[in-house]
C-alpha positions as CSV (number, residue, x, y, z in Angstrom):
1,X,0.0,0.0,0.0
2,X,1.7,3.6,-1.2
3,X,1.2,6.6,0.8
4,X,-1.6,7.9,-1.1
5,X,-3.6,4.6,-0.8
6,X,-2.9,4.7,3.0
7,X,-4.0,8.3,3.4
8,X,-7.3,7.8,1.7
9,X,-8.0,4.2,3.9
10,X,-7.2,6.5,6.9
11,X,-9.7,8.8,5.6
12,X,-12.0,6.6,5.1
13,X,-11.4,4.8,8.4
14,X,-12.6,8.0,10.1
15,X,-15.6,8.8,8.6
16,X,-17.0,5.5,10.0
17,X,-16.0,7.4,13.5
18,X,-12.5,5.5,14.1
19,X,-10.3,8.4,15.7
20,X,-7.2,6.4,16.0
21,X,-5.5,2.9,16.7
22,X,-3.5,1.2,19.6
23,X,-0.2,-0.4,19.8
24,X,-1.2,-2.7,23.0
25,X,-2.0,-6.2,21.2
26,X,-5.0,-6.6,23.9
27,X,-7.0,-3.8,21.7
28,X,-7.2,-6.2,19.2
29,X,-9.8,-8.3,21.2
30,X,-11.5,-5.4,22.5
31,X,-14.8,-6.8,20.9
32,X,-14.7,-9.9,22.5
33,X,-14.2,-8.2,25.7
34,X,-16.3,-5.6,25.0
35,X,-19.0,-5.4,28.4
36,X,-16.1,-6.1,30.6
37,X,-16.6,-3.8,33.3
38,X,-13.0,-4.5,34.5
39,X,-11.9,-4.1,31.6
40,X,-9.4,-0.5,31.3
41,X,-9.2,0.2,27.2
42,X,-5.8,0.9,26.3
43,X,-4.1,4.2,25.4
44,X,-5.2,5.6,21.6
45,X,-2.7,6.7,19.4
46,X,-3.6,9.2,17.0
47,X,-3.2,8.3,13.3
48,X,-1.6,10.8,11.5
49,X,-3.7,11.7,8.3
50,X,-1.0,14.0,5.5
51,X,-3.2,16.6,4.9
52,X,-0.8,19.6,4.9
53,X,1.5,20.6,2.5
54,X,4.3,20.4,5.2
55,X,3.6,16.8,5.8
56,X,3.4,15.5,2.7
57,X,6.9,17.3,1.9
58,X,8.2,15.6,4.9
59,X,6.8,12.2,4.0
60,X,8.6,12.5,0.4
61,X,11.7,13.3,1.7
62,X,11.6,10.3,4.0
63,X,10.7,8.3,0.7
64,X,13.8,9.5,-0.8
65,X,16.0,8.6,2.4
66,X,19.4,10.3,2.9
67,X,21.3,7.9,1.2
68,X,19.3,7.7,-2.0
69,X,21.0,4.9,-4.4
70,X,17.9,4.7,-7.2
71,X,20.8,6.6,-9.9
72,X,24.2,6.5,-10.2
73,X,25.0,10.0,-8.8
74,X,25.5,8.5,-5.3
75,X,28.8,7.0,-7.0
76,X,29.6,9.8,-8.3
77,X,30.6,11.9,-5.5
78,X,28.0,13.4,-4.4
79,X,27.7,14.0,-0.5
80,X,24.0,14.6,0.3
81,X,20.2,14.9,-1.4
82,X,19.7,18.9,-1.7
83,X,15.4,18.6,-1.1
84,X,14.3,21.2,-1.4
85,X,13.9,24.6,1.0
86,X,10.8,27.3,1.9
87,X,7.4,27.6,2.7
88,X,5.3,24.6,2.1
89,X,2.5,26.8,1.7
90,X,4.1,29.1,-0.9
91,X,2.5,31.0,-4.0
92,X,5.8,30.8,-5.3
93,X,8.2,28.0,-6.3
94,X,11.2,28.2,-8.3
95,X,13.0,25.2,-10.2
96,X,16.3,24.8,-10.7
97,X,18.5,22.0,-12.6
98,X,21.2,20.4,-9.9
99,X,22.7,21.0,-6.8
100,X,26.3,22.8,-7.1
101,X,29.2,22.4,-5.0
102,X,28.2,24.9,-2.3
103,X,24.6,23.3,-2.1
104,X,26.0,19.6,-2.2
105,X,27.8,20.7,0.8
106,X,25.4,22.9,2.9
107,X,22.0,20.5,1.9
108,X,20.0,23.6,0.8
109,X,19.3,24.7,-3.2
110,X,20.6,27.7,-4.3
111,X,23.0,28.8,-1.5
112,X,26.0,29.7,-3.9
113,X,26.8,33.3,-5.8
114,X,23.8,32.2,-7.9
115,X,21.9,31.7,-5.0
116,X,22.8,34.9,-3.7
117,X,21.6,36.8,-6.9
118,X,18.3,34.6,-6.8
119,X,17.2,35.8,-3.2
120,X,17.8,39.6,-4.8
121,X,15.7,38.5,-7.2
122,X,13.2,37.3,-4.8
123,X,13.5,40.6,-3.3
124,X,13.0,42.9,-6.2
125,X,9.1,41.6,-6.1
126,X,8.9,42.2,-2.4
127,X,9.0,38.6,-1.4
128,X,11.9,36.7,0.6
129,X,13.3,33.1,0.5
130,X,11.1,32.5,3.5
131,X,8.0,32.9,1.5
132,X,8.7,31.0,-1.5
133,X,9.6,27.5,-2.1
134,X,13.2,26.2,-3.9
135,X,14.0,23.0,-5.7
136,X,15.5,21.0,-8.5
137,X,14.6,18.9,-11.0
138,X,17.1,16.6,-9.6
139,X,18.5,16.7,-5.8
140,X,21.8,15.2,-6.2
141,X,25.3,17.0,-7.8
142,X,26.3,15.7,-11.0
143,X,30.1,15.5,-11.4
144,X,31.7,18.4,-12.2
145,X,28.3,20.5,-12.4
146,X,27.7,18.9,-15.4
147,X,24.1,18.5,-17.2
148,X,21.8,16.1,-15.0
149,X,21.8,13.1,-17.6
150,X,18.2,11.7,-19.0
151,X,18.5,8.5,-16.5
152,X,18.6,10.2,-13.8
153,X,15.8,12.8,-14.7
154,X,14.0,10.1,-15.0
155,X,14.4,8.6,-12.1
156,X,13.9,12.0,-9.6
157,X,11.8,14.1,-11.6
158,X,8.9,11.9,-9.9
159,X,9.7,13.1,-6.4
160,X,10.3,17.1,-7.9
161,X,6.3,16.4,-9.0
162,X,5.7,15.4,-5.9
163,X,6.7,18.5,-4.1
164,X,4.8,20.4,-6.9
165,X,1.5,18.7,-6.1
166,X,1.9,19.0,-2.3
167,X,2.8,22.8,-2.3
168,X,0.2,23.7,-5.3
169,X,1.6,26.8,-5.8
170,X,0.1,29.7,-8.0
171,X,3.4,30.0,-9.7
172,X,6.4,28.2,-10.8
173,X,9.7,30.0,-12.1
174,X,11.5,27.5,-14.2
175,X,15.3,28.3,-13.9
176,X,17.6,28.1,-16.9
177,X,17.0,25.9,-20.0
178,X,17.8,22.7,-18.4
179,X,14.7,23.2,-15.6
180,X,12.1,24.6,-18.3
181,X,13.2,21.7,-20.8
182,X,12.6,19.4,-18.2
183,X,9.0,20.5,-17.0
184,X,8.0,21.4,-20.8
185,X,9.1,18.1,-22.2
186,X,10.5,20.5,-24.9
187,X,13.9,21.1,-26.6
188,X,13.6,24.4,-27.1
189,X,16.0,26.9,-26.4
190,X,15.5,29.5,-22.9
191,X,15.4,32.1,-25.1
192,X,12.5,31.4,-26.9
193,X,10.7,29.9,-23.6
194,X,10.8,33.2,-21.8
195,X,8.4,35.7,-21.4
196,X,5.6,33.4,-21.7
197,X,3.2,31.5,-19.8
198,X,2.2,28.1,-19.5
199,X,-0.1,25.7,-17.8
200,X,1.8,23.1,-15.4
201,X,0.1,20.9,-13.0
202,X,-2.6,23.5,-11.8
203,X,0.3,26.0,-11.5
204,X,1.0,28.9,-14.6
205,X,4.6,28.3,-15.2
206,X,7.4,31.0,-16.1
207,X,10.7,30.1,-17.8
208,X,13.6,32.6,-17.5
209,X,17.3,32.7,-17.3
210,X,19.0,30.9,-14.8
211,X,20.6,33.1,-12.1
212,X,24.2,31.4,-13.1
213,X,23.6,33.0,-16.5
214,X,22.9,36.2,-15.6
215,X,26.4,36.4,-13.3
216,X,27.9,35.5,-16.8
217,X,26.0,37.7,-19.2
218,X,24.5,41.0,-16.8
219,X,22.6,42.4,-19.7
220,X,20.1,40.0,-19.4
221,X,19.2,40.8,-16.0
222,X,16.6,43.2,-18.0
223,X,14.8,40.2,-19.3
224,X,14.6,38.7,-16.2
225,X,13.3,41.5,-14.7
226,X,10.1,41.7,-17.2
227,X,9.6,37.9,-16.4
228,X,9.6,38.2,-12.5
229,X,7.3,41.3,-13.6
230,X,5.3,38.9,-14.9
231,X,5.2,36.5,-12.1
232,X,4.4,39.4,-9.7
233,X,1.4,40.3,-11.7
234,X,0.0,36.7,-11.7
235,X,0.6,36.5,-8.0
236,X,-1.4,39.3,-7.3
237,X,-4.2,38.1,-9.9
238,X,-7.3,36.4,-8.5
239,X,-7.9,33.6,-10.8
């Protein structure tokens, strides 16, 4: 039984007025003992239903374990899974390719001189990390920051739309070509990505440049700017 079959017999379990279960192995005969009048009913432990965003996120990280071995990046070098960071209730979540060095080290996305430029970013429409949600597409370093390979997109993209469907956000900055290739299934280049808007799992999804670009080519900060324009304007939207 997966998590999601659990949560819904859980569910279930408490509309017929079941409000929790007992470790003590006498509970299991409580029926045939039921009348008992000397009979004390053991202690009820609460059974945990994941209905927040918050839990979910920590059930999937769980899932993945701290010494994930599904790809061949744990061979590879790389010293930790980089979740994911932020508020599990954000409007906001940005996407990312990889873990670099400094986030294979610290555990968190986006902590580097890119990171740095991305919580300005953040800034510039009046939000802060602590309001917004950060992840990759994949949570493990490749060698040498090199491109996540399609094996092992396809093996931890499915725990990236995980944390998608937990945090529903209202919108998703995909960062860099590698991130908006991944979510768009599409080849085509950042360039022609940004400045537009899609439809992504409930969410409206916004490619722009990567914040690693822009420390390499500042003129395109401009760009960037319009797009995180963009995003404001659809945060503040009601539908």
């Amino acid at each position: 039984m997966n998590r999601d079959q659990l949560n819904e017999h859980l569910r279930f379990a408490a509309e017929l007025g079941v409000t929790g279960v007992s470790r003590d192995p006498t509970w299991r005969a409580r029926s045939e003992r039921k009348g008992d009048g000397d009979h004390v009913q053991p202690d009820i432990v609460p059974v945990p239903v994941l209905t927040s965003p918050a839990d979910v996120l920590a059930a999937i990280k769980i899932e993945i374990g701290p010494d994930c071995s599904r790809c061949k990046l744990h061979t590879l070098g790389r010293r930790q899974i980089v979740f994911g960071v932020g508020n599990p209730d954000a409007d906001l979540m940005f996407v990312g390719e990889a873990p670099g060095a400094d986030e294979d080290i610290q555990g968190e996305p986006f902590v580097g001189r890119a990171g740095q430029l991305l919580t300005k970013i953040i800034a510039a429409i009046g939000l802060s990390r602590e309001d917004v949600y950060i992840a990759n597409v994949i949570k493990c370093r490749p060698p040498q920051n090199r491109n996540p390979e399609p094996d092992e997109v396809e093996t931890c993209e499915p725990f990236l739309f995980q944390q998608i469907d937990a945090i529903r956000p209202k919108v998703i900055v995909a960062l860099g070509s590698f991130a908006a290739r991944a979510l768009l299934r599409t080849q085509d280049p950042i360039s022609r990505l940004r400045g537009r808007v899609y439809e992504y799992r409930g969410s409206k999804l916004i490619p722009t440049f990567h914040p690693a670009y822009l420390l390499r080519n500042p003129s395109s900060k401009k760009e960037v700017w319009e797009d995180m324009k963009l995003v404001r304007t659809l945060l503040n939207s009601q539908v």
